[in-house]
Backbone bond lengths (Angstrom), bond angles and torsions (degrees), N, CA, C in turn:
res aa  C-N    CA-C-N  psi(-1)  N-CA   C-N-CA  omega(-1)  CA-C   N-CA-C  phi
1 X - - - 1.450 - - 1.525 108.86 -
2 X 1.387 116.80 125.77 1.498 118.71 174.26 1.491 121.21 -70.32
3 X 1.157 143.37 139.46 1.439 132.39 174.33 1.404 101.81 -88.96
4 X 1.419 94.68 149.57 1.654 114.90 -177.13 1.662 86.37 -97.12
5 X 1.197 86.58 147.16 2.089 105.60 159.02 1.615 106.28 -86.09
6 X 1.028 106.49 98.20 1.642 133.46 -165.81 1.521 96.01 -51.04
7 X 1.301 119.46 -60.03 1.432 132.10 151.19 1.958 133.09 -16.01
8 X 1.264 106.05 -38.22 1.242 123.70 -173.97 1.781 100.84 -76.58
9 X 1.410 95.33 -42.16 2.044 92.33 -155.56 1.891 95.95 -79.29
10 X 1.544 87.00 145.08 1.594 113.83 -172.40 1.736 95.70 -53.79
11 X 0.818 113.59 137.01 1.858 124.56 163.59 1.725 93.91 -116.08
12 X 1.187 142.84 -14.07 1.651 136.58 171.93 1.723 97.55 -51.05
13 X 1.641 106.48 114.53 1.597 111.06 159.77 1.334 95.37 90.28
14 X 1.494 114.46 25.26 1.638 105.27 171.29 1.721 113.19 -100.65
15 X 0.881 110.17 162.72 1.935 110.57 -168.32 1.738 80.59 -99.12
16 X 1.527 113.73 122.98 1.233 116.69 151.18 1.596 115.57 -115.88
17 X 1.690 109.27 139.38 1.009 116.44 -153.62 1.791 108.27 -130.58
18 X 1.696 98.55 131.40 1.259 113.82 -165.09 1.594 126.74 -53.68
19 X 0.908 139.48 146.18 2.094 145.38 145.97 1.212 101.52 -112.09
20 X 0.753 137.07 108.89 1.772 120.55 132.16 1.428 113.92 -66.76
21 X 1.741 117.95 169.34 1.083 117.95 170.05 1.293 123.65 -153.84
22 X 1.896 96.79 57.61 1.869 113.67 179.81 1.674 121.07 44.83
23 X 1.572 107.27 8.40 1.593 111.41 173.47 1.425 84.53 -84.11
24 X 1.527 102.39 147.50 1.518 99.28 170.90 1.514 104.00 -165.04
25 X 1.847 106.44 135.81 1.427 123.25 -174.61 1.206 103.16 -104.02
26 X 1.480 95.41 -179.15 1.539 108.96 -178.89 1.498 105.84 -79.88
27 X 1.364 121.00 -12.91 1.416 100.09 172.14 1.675 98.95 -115.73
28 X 1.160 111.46 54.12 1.663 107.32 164.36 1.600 105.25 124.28
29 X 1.374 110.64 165.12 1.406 122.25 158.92 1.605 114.91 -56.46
30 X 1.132 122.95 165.12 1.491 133.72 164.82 1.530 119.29 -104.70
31 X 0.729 130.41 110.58 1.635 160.23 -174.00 1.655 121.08 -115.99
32 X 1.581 108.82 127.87 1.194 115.79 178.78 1.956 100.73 -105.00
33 X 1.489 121.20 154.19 1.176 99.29 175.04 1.582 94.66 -128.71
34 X 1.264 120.37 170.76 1.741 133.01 -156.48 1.856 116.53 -130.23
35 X 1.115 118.21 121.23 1.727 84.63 171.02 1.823 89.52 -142.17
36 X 1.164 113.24 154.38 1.623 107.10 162.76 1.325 114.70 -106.64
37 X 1.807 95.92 111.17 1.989 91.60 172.04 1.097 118.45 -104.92
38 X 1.082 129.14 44.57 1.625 127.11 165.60 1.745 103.30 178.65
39 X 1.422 113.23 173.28 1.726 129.50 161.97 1.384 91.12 -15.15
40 X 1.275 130.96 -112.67 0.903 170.30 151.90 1.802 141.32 -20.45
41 X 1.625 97.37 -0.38 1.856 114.41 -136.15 1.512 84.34 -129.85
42 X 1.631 122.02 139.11 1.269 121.02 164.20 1.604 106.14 -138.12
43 X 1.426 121.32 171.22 1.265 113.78 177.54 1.538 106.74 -134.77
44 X 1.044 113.48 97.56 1.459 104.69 157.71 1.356 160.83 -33.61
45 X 1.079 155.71 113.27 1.654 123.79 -172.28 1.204 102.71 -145.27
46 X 0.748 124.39 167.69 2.270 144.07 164.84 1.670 117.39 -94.28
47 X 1.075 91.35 103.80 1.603 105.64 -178.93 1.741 113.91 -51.19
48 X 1.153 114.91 -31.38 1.295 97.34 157.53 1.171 130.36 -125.15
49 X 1.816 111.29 65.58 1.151 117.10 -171.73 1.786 83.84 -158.69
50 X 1.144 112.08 28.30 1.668 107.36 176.78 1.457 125.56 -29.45
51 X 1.244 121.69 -56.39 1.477 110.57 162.67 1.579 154.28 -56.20
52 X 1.647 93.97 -5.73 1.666 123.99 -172.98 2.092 74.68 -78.50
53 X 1.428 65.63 145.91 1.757 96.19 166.83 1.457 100.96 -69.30
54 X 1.312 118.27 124.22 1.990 128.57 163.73 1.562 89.07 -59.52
55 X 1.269 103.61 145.34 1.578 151.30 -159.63 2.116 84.29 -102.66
56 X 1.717 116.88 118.23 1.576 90.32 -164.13 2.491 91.87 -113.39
57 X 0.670 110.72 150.29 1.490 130.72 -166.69 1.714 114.28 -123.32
58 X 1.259 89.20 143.66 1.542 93.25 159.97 1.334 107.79 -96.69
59 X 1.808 105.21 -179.25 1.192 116.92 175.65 1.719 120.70 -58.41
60 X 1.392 94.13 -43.07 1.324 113.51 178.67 1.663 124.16 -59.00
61 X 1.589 103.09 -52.87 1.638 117.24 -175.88 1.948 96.71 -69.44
62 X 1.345 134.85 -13.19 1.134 138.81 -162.71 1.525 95.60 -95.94
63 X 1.173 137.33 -50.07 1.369 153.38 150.82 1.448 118.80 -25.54
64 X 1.671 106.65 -51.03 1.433 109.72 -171.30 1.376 111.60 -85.97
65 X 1.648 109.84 -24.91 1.344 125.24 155.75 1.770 141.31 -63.57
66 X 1.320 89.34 23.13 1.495 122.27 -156.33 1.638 99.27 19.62
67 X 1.202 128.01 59.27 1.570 132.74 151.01 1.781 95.55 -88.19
68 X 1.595 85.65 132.70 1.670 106.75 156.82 1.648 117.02 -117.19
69 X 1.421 112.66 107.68 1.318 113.49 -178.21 1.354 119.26 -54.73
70 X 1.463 113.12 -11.31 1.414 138.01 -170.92 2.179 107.61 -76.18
71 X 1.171 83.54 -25.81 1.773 97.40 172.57 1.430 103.31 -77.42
72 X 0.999 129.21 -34.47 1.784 141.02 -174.79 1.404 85.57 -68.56
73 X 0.945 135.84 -70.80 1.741 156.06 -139.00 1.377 103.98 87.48
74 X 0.972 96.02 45.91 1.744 96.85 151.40 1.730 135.47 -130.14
75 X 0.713 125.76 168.21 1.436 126.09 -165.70 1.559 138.92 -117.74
76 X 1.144 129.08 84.37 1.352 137.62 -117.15 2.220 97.95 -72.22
């Protein structure tokens, strides 16, 4: 299997999808957000940091990172 440059694939027009996780500041809850852009490809981001570039993952490194895309409602 070839690796994709996780980096390369378009995230423009992707549905990213919320967690929170009951940490909570004075300026808001803390929230991770989720999207899947490819086979294999996820994108990360920080809910209150919307404009930072998503952090992008495989299926695998998301796993070892004990992320469950399944908390997003999504399905790996």
């Amino acid at each position: 299997m070839s690796r994709t440059d996780l980096y390369s694939l378009p995230i423009d027009g992707v549905t990213f999808l919320k967690a929170c996780g009951g940490n909570t500041h004075p300026d808001g809850e803390s929230c991770a957000t989720l999207a899947k852009i490819g086979p294999d490809a996820w994108a990360l981001g920080d809910g209150k940091r919307p404009g930072a570039e998503p952090l992008r993952f495989t299926t695998a490194e998301l796993a070892a990172a004990g992320i469950d895309p399944a908390r997003f409602g999504l399905s790996a």
